[in-house]
C-alpha positions as CSV (number, residue, x, y, z in Angstrom):
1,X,81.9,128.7,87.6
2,X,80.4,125.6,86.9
3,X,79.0,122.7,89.7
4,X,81.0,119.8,90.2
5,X,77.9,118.1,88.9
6,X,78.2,120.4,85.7
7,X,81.5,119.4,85.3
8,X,81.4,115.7,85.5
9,X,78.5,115.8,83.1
10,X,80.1,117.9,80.5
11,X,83.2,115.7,80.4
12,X,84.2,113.2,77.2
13,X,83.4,109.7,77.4
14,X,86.8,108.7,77.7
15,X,86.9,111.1,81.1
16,X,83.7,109.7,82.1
17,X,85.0,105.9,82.0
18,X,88.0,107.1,84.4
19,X,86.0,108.5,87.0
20,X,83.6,105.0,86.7
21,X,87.0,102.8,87.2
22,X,88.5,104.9,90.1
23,X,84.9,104.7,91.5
24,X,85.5,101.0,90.9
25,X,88.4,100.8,93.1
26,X,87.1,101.6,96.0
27,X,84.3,98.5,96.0
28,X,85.6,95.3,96.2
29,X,88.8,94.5,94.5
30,X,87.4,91.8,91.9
31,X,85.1,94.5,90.7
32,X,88.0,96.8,90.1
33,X,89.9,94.5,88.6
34,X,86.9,93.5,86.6
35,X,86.2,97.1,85.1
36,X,89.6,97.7,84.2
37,X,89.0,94.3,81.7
38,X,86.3,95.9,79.8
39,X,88.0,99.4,79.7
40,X,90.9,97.2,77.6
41,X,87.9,96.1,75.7
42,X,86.6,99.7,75.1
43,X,89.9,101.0,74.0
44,X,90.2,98.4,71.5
45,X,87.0,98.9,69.9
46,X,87.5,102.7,69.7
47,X,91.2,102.0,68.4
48,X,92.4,104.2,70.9
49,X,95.6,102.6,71.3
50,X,96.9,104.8,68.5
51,X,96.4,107.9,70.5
52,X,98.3,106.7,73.4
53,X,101.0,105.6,72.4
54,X,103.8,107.6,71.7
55,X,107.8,107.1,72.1
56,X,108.2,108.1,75.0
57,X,110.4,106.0,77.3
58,X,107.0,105.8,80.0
59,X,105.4,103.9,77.0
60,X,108.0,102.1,75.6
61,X,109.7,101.0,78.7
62,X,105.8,100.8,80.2
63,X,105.2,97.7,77.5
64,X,108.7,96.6,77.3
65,X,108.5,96.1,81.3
66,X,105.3,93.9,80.9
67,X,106.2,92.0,77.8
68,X,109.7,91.0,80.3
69,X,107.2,90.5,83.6
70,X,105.2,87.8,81.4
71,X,107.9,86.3,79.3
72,X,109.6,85.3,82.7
73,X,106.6,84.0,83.9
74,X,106.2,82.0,81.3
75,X,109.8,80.6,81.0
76,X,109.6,79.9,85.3
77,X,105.7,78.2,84.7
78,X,105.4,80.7,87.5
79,X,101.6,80.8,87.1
80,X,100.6,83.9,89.1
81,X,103.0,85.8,87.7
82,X,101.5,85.3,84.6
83,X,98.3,86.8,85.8
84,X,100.7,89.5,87.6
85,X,101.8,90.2,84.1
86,X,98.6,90.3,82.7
87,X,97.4,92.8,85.2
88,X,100.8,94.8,84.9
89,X,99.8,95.6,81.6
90,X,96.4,96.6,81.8
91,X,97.2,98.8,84.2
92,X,100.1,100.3,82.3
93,X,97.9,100.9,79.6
94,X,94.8,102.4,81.4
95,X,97.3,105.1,83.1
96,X,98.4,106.1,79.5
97,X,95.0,106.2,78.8
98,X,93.8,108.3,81.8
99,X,97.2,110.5,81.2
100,X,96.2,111.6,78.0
101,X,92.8,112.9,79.0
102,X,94.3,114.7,81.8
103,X,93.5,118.3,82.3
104,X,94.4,120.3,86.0
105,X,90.2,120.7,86.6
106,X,89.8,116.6,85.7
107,X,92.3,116.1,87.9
108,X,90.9,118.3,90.8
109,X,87.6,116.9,90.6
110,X,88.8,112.9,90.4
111,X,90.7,113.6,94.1
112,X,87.1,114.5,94.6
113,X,85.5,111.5,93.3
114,X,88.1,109.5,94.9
115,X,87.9,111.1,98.4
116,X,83.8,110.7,98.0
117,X,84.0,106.7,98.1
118,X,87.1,106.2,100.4
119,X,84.9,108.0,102.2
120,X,82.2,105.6,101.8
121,X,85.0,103.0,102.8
122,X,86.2,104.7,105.6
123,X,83.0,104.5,107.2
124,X,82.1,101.3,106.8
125,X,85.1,100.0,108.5
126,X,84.6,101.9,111.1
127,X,81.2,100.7,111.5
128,X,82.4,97.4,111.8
129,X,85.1,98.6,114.9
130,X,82.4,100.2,116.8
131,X,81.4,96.8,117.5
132,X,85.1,95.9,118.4
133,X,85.0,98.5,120.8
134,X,81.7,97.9,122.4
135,X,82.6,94.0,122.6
136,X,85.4,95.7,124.3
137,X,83.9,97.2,126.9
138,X,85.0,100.1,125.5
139,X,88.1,99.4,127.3
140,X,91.3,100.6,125.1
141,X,93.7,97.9,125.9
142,X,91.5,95.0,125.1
143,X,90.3,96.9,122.4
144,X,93.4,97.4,120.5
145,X,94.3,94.0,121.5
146,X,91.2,93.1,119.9
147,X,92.5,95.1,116.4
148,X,95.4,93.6,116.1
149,X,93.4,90.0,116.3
150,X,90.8,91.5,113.8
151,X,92.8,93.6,111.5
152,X,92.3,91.0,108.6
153,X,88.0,91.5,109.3
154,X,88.4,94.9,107.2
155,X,90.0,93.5,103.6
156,X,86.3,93.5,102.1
157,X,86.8,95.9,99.3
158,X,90.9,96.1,99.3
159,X,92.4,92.0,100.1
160,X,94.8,92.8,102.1
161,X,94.8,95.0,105.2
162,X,97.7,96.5,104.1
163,X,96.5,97.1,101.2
164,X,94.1,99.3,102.6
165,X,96.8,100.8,104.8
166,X,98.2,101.9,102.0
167,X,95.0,103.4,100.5
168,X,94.1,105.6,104.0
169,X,97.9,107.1,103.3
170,X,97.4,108.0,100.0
171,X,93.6,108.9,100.3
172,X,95.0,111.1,103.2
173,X,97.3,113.4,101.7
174,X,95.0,114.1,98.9
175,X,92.9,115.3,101.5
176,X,95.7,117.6,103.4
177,X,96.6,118.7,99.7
178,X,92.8,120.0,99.2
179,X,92.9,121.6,102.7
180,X,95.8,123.5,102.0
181,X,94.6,124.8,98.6
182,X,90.5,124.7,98.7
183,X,88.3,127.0,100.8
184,X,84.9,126.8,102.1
185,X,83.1,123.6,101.5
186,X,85.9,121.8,99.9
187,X,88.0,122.4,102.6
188,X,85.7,121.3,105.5
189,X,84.9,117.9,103.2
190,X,89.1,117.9,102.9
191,X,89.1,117.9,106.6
192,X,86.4,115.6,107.2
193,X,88.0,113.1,105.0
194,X,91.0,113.5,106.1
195,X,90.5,112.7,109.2
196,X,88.0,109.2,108.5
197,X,91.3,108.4,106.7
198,X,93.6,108.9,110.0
199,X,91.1,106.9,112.8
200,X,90.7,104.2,109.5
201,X,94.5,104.2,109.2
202,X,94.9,103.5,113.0
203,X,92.5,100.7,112.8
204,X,94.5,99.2,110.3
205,X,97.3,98.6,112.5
206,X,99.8,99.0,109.8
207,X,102.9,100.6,111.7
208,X,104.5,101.2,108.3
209,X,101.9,103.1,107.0
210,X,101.5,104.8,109.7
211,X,105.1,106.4,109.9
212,X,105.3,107.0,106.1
213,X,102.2,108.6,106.3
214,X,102.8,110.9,108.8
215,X,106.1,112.1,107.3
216,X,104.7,112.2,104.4
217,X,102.2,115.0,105.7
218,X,105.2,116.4,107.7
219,X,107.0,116.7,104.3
220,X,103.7,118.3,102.6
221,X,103.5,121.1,104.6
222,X,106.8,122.0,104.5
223,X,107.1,122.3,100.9
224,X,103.8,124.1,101.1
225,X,105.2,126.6,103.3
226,X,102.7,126.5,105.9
227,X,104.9,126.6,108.8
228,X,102.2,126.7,111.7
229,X,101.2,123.4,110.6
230,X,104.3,121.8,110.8
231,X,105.5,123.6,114.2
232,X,102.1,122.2,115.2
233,X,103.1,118.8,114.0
234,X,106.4,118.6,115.5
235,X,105.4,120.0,118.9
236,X,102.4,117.9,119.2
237,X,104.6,114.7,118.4
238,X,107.5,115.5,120.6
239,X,104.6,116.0,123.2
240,X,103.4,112.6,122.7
241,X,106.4,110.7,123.1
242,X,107.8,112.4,126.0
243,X,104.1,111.4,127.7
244,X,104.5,107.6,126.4
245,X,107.9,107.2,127.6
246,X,107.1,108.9,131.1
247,X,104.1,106.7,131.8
248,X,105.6,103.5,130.3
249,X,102.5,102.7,128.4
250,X,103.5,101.5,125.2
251,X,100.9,99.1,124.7
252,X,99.2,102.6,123.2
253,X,101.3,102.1,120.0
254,X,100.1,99.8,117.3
255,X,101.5,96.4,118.0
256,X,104.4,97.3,119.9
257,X,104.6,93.9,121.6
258,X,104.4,91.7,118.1
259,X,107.5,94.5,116.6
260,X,110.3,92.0,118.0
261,X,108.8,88.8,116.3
262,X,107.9,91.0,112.9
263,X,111.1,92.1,112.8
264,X,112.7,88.8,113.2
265,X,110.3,87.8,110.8
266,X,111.6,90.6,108.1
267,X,115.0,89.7,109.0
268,X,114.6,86.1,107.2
269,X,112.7,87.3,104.5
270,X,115.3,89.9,103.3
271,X,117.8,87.5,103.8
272,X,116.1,84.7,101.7
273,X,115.5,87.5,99.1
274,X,119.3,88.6,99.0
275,X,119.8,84.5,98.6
276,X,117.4,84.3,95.8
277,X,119.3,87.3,94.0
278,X,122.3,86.2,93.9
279,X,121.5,82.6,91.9
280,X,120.7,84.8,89.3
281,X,121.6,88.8,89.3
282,X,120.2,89.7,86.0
283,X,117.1,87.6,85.1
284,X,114.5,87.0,87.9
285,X,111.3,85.0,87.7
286,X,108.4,87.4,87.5
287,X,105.8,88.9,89.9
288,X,105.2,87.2,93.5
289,X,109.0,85.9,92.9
290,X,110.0,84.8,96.2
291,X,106.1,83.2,96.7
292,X,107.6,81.3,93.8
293,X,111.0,80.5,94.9
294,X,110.0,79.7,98.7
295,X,106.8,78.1,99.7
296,X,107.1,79.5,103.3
297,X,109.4,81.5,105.1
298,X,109.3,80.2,109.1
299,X,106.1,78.4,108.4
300,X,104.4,81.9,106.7
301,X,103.4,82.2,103.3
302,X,105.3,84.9,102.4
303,X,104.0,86.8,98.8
304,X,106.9,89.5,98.6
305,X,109.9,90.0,99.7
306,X,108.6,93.1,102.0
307,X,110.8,95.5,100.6
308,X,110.2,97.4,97.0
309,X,114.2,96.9,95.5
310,X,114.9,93.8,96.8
311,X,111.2,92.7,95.6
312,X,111.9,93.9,92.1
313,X,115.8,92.1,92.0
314,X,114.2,89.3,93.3
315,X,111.3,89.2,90.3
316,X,112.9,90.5,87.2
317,X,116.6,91.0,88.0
318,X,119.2,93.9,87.1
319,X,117.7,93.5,83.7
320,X,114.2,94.5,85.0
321,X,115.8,97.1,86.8
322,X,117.2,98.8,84.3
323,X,113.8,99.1,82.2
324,X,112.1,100.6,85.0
325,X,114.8,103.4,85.2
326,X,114.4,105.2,82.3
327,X,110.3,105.5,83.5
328,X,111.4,106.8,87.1
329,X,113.9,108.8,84.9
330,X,110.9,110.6,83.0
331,X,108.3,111.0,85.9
332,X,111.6,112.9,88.3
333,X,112.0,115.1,85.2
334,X,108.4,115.3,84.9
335,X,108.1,116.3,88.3
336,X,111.1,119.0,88.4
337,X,109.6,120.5,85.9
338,X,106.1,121.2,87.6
339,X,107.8,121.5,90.9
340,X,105.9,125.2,91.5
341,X,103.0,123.9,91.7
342,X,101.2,122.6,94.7
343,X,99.8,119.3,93.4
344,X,103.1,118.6,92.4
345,X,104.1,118.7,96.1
346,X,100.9,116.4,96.6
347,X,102.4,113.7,94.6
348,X,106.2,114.3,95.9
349,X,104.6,113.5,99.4
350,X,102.9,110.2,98.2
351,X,106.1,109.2,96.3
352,X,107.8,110.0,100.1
353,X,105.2,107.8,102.2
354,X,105.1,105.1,99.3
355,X,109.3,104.7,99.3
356,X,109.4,105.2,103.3
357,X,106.6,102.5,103.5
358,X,108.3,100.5,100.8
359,X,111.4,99.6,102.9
360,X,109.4,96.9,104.9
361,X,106.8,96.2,102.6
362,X,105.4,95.9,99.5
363,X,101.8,97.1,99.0
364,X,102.2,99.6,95.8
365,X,102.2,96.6,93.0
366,X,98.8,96.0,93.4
367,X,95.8,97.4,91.6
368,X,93.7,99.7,93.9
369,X,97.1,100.7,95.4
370,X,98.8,101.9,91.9
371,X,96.1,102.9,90.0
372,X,95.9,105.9,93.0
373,X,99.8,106.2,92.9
374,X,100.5,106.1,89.2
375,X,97.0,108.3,88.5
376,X,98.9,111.3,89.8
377,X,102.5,110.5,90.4
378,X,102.1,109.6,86.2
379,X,99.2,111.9,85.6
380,X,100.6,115.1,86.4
381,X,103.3,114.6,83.6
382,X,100.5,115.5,80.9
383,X,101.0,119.2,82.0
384,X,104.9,119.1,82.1
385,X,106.5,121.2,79.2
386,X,109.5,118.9,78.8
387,X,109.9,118.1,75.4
388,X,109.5,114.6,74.1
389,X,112.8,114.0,72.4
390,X,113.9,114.6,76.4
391,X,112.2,111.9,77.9
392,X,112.4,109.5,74.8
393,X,115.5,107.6,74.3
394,X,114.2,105.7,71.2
395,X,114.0,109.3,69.5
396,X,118.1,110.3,71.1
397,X,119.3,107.5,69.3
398,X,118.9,108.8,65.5
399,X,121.0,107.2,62.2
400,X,122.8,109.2,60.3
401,X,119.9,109.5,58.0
402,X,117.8,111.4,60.4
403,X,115.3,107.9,61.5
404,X,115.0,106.8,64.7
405,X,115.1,103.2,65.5
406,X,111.5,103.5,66.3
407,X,111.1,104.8,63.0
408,X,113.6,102.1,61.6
409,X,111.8,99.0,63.3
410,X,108.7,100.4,61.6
């Protein structure tokens, strides 16, 4: 069997420039961003856009979705929606790109790459919290009082703490996965990693994450079958609240004494979301709608409506709804269809924490955050044996003459 350095030498170009862009994402987010610029460049020099396109409703809704995001932009001068849009596409096209080169072994070793330089991450923020702690005097209290003052300090490489929240989740349960299915080496890196992404995830402060995360896990070994693990899990976390509610100490949780104010906080924002729906159910007014619609929400500048659905009705409507449907449409087929197999329960456990997460904030629809997401949750459909004509609408709807209206608008 070949080295992992064998491997990542022997693959194509095209593979090559995907394991340079997720590399990418784990420096700071310009760069990221940046990369992904000239990899548009690249594919249209080497006409590549030929090769991934195809009629399947993942590419046509994909571009129709984007062509929508910018359009109402545009129409509602809402000016960083047009970048939104912008971006939206790219990305869009660079995970049709990296889907089409996808092969199970690629796929293994870019969890690798991409657990290698979160690691890198990881560390370095936790570098940074050692000096917390020792300005602490390494006394817990003041210095989780101290996180929660200093949680912006680590948004370096990903803008938004959250963001990076996010990224420990997702980084996290690629590592469990691996655990479960690796031995050796692999698995002890797995572990390793696994747990830098846990202690960074705690730093964070992110409660959301947090919870999602942890049932996300909970749900991964289940559908692993590895029921020691979560006995294990369950014990040890029925354990730990019956000793916080005995002792009363619940200044151990993350931010327990800001959750009435954050909450009150959400409350408005939903409801100024809900308000912003209803003046127009079908047609919204593109990416970062409600930073548009509102300029502050009780005196906070509010970029998202800190829930995924409402965020979505709020930027592109019912109508915007209903082209993302027939893409979640062909990824849950997708995914039925390579249920057996245990990366498939990998990425059922990410779409778990991302929806769970999702319900009090929004931290997927941005580029480090999805290109991770969509890399597998998309990815993975490249080995699926569903047909195309079943995930395609534009080839269902046929004339009498045997053309498509694909083939018609040609």
């Amino acid at each position: 069997m070949k080295s992992f350095k064998d491997r990542i030498l022997n693959y194509s170009l095209d593979q090559k420039i995907i394991l340079l862009t997720a590399i990418a994402m784990f420096m700071p987010f310009y760069l990221g961003i940046g990369l992904l610029v000239v990899d548009m460049f690249y594919l249209v020099y080497k006409n590549k856009f030929k090769e991934i396109f195809d009629k399947s409703n993942l590419t046509v809704f994909s571009m129709g979705f984007a062509g929508y995001s910018l359009l109402l932009s545009i129409i509602n001068k809402n000016t960083y929606g047009i970048l939104a849009s912008v971006g939206i596409f790219v990305l869009f096209v660079f995970v049709l790109f990296l889907r089409k080169n996808m092969t199970e072994n690629f796929m293994e070793d870019l969890m690798t790459i991409i657990m290698i330089f979160a690691s890198f991450c990881f560390i370095v923020t936790l570098f940074q919290y050692s000096w917390i702690l020792k300005n602490s005097g390494f006394n817990y209290s003041r210095f989780m009082k101290n996180i929660s003052e200093s949680r912006w300090a680590m948004t370096m490489f990903f803008f938004n703490v959250n963001y990076y929240a996010t990224v420990c989740s997702l980084v996290g349960i690629i590592c469990a996965y691996k655990y479960f299915t690796k031995k050796s080496l692999e698995r002890a890196f797995a572990f390793f990693v696994g747990i830098l992404s846990v202690v960074t995830l705690f730093m964070t402060d992110s409660r959301g994450a947090m919870l999602a995360c942890f049932l996300a896990v909970f749900a991964l070994t289940i559908m692993m079958k590895k029921k020691k693990y979560y006995i294990g899990i369950s014990v040890v976390s029925i354990l730990a609240i019956i000793a916080i509610v005995v002792s009363g100490n619940m200044g151990i949780l993350p931010r327990v004494d800001k959750l009435g104010f954050d909450l009150g906080l959400r409350k408005s924002i939903w409801v100024s979301a809900i308000e912003a729906f209803k003046k127009d159910l079908f047609v919204g007014v593109g990416p970062l709608g409600i930073h548009h619609i509102y300029t502050s929400i009780r005196s906070r500048n509010i970029l998202h409506a800190h829930n995924l659905i409402l965020d979505i009705l709020v930027n592109y409507g019912l109508i915007g709804l209903g082209l993302l449907i027939p893409i979640l449409s062909q990824v849950f087929v997708e995914i039925k269809n390579l249920y057996k197999k245990a990366y498939t329960k990998m990425v059922i456990a990410m779409v778990i924490m991302v929806m769970i997460h999702s319900m009090v904030d929004v931290t997927i629809f941005w580029t480090q955050t999805a290109f991770i997401f969509l890399t597998f949750a998309v990815g993975i459909g490249e080995f699926s044996t569903v047909s195309e004509r079943e995930v395609s609408l534009v080839k269902k709807l046929s004339f009498s003459n045997g053309k498509t209206v694909y083939d018609k608008i040609k």
